[in-house]
mmCIF file as gemmi writes it, N, C-alpha and C atoms, coordinates in Angstrom:
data_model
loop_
_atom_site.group_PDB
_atom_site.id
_atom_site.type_symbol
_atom_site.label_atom_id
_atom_site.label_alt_id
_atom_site.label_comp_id
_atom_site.label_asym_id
_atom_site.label_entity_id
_atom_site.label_seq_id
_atom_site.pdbx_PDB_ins_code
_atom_site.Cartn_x
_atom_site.Cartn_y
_atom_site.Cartn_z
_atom_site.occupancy
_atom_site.B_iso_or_equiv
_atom_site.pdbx_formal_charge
_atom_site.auth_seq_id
_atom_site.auth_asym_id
_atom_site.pdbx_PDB_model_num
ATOM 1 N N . UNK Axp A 1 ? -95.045 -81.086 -200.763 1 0 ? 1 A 1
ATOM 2 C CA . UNK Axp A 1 ? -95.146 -79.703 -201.152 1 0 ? 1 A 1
ATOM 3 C C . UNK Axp A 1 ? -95.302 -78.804 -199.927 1 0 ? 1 A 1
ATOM 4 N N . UNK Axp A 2 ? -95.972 -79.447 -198.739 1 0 ? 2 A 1
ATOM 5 C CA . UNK Axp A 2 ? -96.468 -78.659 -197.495 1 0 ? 2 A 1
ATOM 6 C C . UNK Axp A 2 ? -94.528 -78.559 -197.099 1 0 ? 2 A 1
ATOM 7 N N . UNK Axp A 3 ? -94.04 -79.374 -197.259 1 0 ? 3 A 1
ATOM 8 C CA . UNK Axp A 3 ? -92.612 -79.111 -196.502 1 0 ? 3 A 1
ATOM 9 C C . UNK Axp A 3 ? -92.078 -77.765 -197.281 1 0 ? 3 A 1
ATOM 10 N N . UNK Axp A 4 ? -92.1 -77.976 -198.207 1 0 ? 4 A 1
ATOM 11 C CA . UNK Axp A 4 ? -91.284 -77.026 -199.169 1 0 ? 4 A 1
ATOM 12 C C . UNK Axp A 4 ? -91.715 -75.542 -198.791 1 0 ? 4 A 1
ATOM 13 N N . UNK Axp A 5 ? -92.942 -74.965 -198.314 1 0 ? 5 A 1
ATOM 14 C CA . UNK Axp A 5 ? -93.619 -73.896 -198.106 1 0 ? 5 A 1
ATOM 15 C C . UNK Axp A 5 ? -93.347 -73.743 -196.69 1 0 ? 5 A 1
ATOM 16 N N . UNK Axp A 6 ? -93.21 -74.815 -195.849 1 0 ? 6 A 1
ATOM 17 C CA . UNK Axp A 6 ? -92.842 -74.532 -194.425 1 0 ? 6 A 1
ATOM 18 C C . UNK Axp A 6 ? -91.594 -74.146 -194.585 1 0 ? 6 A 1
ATOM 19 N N . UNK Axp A 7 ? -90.146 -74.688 -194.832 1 0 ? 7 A 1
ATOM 20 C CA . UNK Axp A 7 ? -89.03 -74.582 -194.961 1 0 ? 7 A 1
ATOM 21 C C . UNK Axp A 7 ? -88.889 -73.361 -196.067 1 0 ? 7 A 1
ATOM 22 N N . UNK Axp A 8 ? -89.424 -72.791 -197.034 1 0 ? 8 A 1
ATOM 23 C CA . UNK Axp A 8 ? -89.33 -71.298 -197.3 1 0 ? 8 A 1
ATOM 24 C C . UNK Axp A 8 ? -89.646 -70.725 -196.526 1 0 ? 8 A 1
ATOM 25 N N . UNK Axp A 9 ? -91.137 -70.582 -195.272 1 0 ? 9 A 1
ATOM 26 C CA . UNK Axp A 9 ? -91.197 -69.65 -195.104 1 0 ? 9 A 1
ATOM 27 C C . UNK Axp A 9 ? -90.285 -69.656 -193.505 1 0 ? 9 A 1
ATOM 28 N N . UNK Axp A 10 ? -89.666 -70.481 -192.802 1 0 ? 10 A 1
ATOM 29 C CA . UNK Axp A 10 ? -88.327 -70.403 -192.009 1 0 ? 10 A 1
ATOM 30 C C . UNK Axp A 10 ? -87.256 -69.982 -192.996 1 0 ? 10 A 1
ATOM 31 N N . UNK Axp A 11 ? -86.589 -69.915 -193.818 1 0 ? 11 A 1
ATOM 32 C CA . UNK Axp A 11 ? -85.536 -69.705 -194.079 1 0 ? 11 A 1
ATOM 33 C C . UNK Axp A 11 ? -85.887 -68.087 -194.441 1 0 ? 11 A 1
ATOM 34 N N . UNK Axp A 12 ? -87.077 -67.839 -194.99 1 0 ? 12 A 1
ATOM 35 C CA . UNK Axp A 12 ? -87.455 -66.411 -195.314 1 0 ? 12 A 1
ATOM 36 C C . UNK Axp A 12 ? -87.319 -65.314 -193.954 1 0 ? 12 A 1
ATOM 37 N N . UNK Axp A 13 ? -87.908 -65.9 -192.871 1 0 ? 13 A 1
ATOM 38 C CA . UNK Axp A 13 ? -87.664 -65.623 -191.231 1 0 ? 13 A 1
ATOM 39 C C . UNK Axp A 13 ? -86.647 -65.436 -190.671 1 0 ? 13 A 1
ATOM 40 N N . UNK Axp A 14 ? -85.801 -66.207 -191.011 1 0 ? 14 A 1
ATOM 41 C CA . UNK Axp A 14 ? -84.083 -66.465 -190.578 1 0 ? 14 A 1
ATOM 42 C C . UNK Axp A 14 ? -83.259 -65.562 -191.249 1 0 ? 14 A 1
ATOM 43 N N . UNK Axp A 15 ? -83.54 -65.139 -192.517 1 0 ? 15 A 1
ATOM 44 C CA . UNK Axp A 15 ? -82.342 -64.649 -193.627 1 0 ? 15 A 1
ATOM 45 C C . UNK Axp A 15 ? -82.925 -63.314 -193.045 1 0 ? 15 A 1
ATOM 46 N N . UNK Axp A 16 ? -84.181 -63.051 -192.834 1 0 ? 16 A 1
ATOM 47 C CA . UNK Axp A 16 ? -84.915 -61.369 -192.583 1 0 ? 16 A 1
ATOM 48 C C . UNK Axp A 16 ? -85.663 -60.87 -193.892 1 0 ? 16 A 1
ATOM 49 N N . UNK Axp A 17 ? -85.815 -61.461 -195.195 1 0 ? 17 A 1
ATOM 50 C CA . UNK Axp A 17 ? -85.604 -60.824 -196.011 1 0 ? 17 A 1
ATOM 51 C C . UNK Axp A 17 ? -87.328 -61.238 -196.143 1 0 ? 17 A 1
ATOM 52 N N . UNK Axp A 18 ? -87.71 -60.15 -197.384 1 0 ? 18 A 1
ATOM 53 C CA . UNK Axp A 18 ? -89.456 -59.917 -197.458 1 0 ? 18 A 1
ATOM 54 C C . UNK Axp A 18 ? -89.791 -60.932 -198.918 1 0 ? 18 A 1
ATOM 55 N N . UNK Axp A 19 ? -88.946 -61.56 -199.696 1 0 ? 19 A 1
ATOM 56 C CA . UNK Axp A 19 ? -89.454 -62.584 -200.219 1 0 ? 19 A 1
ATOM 57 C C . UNK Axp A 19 ? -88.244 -63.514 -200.874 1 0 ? 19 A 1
ATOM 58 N N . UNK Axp A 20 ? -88.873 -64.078 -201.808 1 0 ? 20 A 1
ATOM 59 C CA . UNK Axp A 20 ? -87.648 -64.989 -202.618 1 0 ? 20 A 1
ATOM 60 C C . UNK Axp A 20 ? -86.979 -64.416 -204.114 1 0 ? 20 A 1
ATOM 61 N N . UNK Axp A 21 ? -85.795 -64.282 -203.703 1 0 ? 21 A 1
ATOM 62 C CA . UNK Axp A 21 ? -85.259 -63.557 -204.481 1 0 ? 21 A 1
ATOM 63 C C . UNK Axp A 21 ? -84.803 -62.337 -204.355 1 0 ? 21 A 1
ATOM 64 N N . UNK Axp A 22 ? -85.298 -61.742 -203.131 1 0 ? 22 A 1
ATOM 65 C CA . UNK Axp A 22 ? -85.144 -60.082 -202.346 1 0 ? 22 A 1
ATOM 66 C C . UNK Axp A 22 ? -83.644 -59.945 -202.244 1 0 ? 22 A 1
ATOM 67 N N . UNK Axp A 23 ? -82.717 -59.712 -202.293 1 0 ? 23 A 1
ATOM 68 C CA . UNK Axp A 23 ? -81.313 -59.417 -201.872 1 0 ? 23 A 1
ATOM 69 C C . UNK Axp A 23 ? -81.333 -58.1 -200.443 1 0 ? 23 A 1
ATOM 70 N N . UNK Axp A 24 ? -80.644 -58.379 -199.406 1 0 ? 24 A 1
ATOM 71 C CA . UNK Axp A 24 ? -80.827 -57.455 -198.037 1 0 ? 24 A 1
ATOM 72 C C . UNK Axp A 24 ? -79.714 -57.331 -197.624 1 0 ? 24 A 1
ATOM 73 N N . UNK Axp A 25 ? -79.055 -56.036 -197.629 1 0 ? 25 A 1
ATOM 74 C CA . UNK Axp A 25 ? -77.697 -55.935 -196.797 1 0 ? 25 A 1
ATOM 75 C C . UNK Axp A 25 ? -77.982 -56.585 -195.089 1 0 ? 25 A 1
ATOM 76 N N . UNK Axp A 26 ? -76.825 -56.962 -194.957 1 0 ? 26 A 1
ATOM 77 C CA . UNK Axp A 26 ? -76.6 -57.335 -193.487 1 0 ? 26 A 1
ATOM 78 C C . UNK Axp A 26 ? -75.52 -56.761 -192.577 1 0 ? 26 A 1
ATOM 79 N N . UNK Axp A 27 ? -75.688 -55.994 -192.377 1 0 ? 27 A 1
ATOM 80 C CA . UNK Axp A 27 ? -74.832 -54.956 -191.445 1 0 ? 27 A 1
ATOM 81 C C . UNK Axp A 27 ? -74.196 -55.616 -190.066 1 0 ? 27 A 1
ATOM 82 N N . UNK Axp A 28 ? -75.096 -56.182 -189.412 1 0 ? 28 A 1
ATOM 83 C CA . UNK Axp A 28 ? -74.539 -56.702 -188.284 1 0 ? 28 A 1
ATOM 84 C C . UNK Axp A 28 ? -74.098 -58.277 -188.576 1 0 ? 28 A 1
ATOM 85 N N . UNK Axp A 29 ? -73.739 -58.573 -190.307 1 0 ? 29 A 1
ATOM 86 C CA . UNK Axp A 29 ? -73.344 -59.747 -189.998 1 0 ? 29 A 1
ATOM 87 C C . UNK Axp A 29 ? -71.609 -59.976 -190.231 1 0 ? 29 A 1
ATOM 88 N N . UNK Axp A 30 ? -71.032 -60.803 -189.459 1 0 ? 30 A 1
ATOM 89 C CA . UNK Axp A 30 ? -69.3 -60.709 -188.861 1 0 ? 30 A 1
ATOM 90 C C . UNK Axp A 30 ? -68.535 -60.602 -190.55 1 0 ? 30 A 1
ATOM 91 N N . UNK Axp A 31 ? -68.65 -61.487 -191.613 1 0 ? 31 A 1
ATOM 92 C CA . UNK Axp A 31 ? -68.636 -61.221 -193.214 1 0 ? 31 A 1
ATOM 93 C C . UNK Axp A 31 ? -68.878 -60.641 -193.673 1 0 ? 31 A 1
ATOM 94 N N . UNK Axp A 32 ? -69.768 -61.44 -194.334 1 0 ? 32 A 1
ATOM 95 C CA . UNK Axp A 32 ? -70.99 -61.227 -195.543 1 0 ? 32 A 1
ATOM 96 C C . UNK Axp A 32 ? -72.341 -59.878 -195.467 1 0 ? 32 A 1
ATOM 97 N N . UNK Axp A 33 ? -71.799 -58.842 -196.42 1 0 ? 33 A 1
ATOM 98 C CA . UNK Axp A 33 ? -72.615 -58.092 -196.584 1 0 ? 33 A 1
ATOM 99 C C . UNK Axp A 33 ? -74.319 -57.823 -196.651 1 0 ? 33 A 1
ATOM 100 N N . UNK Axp A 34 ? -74.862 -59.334 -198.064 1 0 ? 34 A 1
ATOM 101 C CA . UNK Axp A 34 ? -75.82 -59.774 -198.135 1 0 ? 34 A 1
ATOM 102 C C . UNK Axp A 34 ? -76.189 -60.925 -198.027 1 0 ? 34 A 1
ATOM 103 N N . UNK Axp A 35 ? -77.359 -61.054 -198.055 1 0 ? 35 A 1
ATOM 104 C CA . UNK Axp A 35 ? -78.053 -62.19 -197.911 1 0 ? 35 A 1
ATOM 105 C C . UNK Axp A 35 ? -79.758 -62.299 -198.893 1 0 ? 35 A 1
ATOM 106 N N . UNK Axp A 36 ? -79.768 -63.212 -199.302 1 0 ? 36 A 1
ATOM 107 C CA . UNK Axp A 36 ? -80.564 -63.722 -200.087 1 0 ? 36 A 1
ATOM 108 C C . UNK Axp A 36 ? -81.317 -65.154 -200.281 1 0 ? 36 A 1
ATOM 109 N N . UNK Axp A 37 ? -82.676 -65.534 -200.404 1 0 ? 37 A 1
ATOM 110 C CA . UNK Axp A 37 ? -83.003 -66.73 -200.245 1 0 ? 37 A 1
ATOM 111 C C . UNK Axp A 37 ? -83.786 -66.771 -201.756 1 0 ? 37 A 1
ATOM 112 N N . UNK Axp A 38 ? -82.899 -67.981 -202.065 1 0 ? 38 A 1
ATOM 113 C CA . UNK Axp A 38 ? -83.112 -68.193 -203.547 1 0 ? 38 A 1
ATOM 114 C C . UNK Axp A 38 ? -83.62 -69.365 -204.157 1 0 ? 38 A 1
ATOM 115 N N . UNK Axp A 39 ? -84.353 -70.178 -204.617 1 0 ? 39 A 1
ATOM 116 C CA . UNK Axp A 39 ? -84.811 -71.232 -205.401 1 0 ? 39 A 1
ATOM 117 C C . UNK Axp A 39 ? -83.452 -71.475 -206.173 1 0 ? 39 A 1
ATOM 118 N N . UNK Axp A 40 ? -83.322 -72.34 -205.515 1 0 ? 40 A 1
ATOM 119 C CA . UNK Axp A 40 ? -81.669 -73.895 -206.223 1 0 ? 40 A 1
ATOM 120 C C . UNK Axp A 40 ? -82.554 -75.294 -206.248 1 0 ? 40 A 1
ATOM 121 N N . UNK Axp A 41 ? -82.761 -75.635 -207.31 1 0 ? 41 A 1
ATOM 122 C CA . UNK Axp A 41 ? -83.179 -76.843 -208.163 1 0 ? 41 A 1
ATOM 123 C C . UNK Axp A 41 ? -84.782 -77.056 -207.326 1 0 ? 41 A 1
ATOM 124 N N . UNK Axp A 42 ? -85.536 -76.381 -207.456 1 0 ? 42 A 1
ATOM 125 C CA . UNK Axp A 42 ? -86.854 -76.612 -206.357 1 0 ? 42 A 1
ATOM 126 C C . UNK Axp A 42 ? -86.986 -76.403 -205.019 1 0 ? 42 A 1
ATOM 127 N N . UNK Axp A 43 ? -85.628 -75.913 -204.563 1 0 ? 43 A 1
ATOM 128 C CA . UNK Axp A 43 ? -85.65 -76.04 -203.113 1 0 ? 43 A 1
ATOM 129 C C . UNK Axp A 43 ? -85.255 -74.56 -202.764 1 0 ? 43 A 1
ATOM 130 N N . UNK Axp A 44 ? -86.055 -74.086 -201.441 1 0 ? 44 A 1
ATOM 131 C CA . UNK Axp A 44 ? -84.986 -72.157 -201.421 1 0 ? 44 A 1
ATOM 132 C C . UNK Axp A 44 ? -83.683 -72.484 -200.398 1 0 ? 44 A 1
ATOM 133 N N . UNK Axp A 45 ? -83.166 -71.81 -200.865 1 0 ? 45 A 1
ATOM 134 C CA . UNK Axp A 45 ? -81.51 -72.071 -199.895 1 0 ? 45 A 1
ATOM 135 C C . UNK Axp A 45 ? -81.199 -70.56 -199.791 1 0 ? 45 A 1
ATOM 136 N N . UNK Axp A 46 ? -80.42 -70.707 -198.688 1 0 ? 46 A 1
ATOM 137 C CA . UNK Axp A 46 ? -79.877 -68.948 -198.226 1 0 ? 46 A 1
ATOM 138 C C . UNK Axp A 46 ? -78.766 -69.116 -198.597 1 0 ? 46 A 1
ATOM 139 N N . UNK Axp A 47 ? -78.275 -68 -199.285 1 0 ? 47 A 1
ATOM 140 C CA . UNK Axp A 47 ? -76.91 -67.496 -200.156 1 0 ? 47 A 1
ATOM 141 C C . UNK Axp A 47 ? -76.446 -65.898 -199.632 1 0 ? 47 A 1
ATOM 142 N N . UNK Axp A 48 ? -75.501 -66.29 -198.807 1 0 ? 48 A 1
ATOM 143 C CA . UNK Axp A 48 ? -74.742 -64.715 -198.385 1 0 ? 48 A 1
ATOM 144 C C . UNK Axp A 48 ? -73.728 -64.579 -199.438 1 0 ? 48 A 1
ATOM 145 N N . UNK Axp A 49 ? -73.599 -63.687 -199.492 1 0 ? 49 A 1
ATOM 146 C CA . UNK Axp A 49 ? -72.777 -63.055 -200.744 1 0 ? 49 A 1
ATOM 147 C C . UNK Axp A 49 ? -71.701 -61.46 -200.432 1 0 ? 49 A 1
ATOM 148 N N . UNK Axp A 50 ? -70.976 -61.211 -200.57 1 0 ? 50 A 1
ATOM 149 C CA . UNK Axp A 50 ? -70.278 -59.961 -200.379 1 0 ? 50 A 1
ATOM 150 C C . UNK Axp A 50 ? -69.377 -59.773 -199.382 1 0 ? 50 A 1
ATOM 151 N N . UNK Axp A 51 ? -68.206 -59.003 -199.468 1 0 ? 51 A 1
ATOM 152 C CA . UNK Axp A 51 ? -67.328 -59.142 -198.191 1 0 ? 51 A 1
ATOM 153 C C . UNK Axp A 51 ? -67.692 -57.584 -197.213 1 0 ? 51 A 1
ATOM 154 N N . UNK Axp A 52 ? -68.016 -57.869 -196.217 1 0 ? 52 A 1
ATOM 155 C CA . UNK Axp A 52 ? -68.224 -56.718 -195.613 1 0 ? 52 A 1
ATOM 156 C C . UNK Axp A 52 ? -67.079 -55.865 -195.227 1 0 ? 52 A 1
ATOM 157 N N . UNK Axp A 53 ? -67.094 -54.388 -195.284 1 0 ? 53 A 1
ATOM 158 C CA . UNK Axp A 53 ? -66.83 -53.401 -195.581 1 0 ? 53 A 1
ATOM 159 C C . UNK Axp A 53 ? -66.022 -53.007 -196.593 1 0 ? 53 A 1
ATOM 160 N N . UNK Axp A 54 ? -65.868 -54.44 -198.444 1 0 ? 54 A 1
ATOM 161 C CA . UNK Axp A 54 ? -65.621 -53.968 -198.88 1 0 ? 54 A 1
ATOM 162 C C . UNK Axp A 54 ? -65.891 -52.816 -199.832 1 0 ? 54 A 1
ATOM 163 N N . UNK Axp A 55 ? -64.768 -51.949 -200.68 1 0 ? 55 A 1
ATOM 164 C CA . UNK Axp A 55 ? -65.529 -51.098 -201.512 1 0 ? 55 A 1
ATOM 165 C C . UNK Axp A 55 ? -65.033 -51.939 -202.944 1 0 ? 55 A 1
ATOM 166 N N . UNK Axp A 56 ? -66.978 -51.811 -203.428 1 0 ? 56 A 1
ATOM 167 C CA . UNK Axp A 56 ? -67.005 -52.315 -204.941 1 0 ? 56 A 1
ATOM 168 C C . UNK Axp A 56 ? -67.668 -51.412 -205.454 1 0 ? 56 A 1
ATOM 169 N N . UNK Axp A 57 ? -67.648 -51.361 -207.037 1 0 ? 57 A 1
ATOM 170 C CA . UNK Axp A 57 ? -67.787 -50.78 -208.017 1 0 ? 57 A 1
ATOM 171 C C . UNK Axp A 57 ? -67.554 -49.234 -207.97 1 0 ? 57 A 1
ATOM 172 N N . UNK Axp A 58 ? -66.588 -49.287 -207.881 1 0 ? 58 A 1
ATOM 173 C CA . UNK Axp A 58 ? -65.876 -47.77 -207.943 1 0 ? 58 A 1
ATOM 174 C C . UNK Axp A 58 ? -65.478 -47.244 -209.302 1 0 ? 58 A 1
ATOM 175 N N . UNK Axp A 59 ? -65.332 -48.267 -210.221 1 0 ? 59 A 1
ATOM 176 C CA . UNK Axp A 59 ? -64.83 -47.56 -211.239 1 0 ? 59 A 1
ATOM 177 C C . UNK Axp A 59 ? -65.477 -48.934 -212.367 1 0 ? 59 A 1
ATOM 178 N N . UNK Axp A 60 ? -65.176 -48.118 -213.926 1 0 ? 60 A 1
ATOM 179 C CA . UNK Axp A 60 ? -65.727 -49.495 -215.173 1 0 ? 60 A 1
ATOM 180 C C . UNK Axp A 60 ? -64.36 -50.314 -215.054 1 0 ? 60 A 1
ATOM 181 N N . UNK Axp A 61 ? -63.245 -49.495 -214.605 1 0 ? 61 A 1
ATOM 182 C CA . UNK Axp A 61 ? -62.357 -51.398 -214.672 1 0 ? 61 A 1
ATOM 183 C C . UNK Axp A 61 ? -62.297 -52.554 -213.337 1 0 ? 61 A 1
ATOM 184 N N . UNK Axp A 62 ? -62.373 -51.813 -212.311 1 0 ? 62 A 1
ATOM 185 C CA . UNK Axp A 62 ? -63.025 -52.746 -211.305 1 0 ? 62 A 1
ATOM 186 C C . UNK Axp A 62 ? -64.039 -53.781 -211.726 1 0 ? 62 A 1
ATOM 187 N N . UNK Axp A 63 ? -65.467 -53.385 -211.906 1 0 ? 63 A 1
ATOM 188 C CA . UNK Axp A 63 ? -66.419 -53.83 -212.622 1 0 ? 63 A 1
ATOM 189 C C . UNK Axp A 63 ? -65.936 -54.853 -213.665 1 0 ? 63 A 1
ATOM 190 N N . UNK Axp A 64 ? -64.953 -54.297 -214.345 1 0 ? 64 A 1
ATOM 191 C CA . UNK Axp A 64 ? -64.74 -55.731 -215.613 1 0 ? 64 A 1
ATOM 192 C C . UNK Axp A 64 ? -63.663 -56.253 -215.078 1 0 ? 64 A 1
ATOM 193 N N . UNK Axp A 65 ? -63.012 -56.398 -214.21 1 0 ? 65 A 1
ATOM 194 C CA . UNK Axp A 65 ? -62.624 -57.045 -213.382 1 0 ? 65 A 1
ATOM 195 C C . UNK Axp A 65 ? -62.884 -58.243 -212.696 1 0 ? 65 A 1
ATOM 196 N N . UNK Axp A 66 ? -64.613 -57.725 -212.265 1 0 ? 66 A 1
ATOM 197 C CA . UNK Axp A 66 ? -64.974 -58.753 -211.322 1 0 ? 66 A 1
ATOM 198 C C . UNK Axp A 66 ? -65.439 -59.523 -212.324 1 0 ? 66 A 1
ATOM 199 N N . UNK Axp A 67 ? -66.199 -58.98 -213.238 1 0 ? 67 A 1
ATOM 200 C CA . UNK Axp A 67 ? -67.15 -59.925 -213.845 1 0 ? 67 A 1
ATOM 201 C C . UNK Axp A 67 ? -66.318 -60.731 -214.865 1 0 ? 67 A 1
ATOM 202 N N . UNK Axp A 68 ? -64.914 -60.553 -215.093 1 0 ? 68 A 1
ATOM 203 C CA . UNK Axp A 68 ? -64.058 -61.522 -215.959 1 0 ? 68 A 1
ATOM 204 C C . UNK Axp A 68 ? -63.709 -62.604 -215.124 1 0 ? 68 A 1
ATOM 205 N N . UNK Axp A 69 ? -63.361 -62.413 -213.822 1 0 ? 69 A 1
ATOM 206 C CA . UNK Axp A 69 ? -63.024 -63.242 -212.484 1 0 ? 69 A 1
ATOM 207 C C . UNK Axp A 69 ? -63.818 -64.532 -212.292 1 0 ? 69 A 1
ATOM 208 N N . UNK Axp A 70 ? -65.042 -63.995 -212.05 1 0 ? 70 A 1
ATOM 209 C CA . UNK Axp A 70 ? -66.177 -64.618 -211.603 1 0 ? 70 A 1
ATOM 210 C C . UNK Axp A 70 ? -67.126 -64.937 -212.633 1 0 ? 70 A 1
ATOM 211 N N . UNK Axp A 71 ? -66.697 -64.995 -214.209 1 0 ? 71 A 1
ATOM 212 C CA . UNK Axp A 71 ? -67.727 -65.185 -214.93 1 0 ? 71 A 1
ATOM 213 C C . UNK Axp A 71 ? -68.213 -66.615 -215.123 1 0 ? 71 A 1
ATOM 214 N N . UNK Axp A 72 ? -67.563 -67.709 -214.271 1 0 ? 72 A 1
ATOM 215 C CA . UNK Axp A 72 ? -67.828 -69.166 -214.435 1 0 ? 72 A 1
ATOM 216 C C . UNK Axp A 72 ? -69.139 -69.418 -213.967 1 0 ? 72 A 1
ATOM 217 N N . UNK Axp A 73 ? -68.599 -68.296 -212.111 1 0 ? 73 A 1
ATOM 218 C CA . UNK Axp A 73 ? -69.696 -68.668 -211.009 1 0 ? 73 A 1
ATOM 219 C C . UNK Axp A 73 ? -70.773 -68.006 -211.353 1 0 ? 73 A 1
ATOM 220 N N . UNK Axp A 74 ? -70.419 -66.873 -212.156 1 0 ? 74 A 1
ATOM 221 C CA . UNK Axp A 74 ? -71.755 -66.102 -212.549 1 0 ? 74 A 1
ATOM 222 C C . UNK Axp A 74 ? -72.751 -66.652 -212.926 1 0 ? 74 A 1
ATOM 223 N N . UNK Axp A 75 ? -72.188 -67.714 -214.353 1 0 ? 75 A 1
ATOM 224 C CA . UNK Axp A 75 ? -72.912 -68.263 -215.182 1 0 ? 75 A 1
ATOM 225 C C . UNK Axp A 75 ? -73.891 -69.502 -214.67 1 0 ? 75 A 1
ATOM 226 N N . UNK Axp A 76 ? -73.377 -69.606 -213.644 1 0 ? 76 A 1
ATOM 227 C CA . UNK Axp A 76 ? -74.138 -71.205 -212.772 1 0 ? 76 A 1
ATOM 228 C C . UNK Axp A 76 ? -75.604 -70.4 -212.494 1 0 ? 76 A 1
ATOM 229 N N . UNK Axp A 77 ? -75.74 -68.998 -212.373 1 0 ? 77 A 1
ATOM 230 C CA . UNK Axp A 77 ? -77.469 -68.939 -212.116 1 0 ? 77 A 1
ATOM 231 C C . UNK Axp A 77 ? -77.49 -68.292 -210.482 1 0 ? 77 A 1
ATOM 232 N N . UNK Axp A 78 ? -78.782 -68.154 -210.547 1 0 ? 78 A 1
ATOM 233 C CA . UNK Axp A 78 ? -78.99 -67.859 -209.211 1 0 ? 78 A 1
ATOM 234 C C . UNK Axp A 78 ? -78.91 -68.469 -207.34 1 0 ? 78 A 1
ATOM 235 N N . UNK Axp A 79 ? -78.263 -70.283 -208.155 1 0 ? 79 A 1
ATOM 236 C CA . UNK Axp A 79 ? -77.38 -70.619 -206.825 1 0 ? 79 A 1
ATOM 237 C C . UNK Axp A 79 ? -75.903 -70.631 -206.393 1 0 ? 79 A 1
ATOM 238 N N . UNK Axp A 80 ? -76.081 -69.484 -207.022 1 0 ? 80 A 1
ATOM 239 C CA . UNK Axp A 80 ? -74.465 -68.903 -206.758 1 0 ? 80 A 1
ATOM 240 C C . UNK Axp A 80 ? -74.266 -67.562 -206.041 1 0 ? 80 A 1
ATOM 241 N N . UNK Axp A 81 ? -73.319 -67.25 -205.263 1 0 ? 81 A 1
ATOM 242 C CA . UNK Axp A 81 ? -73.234 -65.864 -204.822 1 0 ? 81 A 1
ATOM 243 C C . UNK Axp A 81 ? -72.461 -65.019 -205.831 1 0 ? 81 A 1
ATOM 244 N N . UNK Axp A 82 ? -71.453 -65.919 -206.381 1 0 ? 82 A 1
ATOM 245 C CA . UNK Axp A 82 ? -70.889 -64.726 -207.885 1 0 ? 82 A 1
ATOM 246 C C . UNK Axp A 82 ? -72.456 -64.154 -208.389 1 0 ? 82 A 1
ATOM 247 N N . UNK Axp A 83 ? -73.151 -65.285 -208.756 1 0 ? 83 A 1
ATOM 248 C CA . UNK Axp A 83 ? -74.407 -64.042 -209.526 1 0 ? 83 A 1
ATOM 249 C C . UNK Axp A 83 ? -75.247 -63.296 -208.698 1 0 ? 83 A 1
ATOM 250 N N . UNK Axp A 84 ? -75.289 -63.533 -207.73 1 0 ? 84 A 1
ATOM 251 C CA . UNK Axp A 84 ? -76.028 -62.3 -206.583 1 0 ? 84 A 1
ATOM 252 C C . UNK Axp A 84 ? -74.983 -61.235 -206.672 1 0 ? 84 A 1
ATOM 253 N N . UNK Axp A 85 ? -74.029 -61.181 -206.209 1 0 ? 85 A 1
ATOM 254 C CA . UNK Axp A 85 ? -72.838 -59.984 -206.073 1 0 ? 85 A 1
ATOM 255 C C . UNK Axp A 85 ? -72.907 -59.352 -207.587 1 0 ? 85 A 1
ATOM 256 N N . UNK Axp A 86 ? -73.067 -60.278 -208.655 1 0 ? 86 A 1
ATOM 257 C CA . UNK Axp A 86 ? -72.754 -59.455 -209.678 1 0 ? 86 A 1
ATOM 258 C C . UNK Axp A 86 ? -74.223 -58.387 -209.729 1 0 ? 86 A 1
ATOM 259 N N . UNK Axp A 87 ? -75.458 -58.925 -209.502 1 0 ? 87 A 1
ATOM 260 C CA . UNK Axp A 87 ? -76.598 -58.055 -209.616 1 0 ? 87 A 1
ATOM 261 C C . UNK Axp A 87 ? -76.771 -57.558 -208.977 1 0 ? 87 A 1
ATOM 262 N N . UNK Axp A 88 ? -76.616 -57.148 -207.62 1 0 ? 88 A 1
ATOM 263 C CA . UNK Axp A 88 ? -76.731 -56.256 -206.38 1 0 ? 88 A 1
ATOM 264 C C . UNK Axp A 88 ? -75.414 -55.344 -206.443 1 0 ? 88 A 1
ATOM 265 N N . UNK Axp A 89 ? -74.589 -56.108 -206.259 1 0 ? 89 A 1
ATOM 266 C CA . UNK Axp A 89 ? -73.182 -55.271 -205.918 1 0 ? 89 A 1
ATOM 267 C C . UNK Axp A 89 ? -72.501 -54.314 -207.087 1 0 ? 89 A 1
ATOM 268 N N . UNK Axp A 90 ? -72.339 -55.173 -208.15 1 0 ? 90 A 1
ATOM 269 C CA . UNK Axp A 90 ? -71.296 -54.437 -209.439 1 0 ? 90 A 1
ATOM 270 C C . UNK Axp A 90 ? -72.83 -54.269 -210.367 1 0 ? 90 A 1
């Protein structure tokens, strides 16, 4: 259990972000917009998510767009970046 609390609180350090589950744009990163450290099956794992400098949710058919696209990855939960993008982004 001591590992599991060490290795959150490095990956919490590394990603930048202020807890688990926080979603944080990343501006200076070469991709990926965000970043997020998330609990996947007991364990936290970092999940970047988003294409940087794209533009999303501009309009309701964009939006049902994405979420018809991506509704597989959506559905897998919070170790997925489809479902981060869908709750932060669209």
């Amino acid at each position: 259990m001591a590992d599991n609390a060490k290795l959150r609180k490095s990956l919490l350090k590394r990603a930048g972000v202020s807890g688990m589950g926080k979603a944080k744009r990343t501006p200076s990163h070469k991709t990926k917009s965000h970043v997020v450290v998330a609990n996947c099956n007991g364990k936290p794992k970092i999940i970047r998510f988003g294409e940087q400098g794209a533009k999303t949710n501009q309009n309701a058919k964009q939006r049902k767009a994405f979420k018809s696209r991506h509704r597989k990855n959506i559905a897998k939960g919070p170790c997925s970046a489809a479902y981060w993008a869908n709750k932060v982004k669209w």
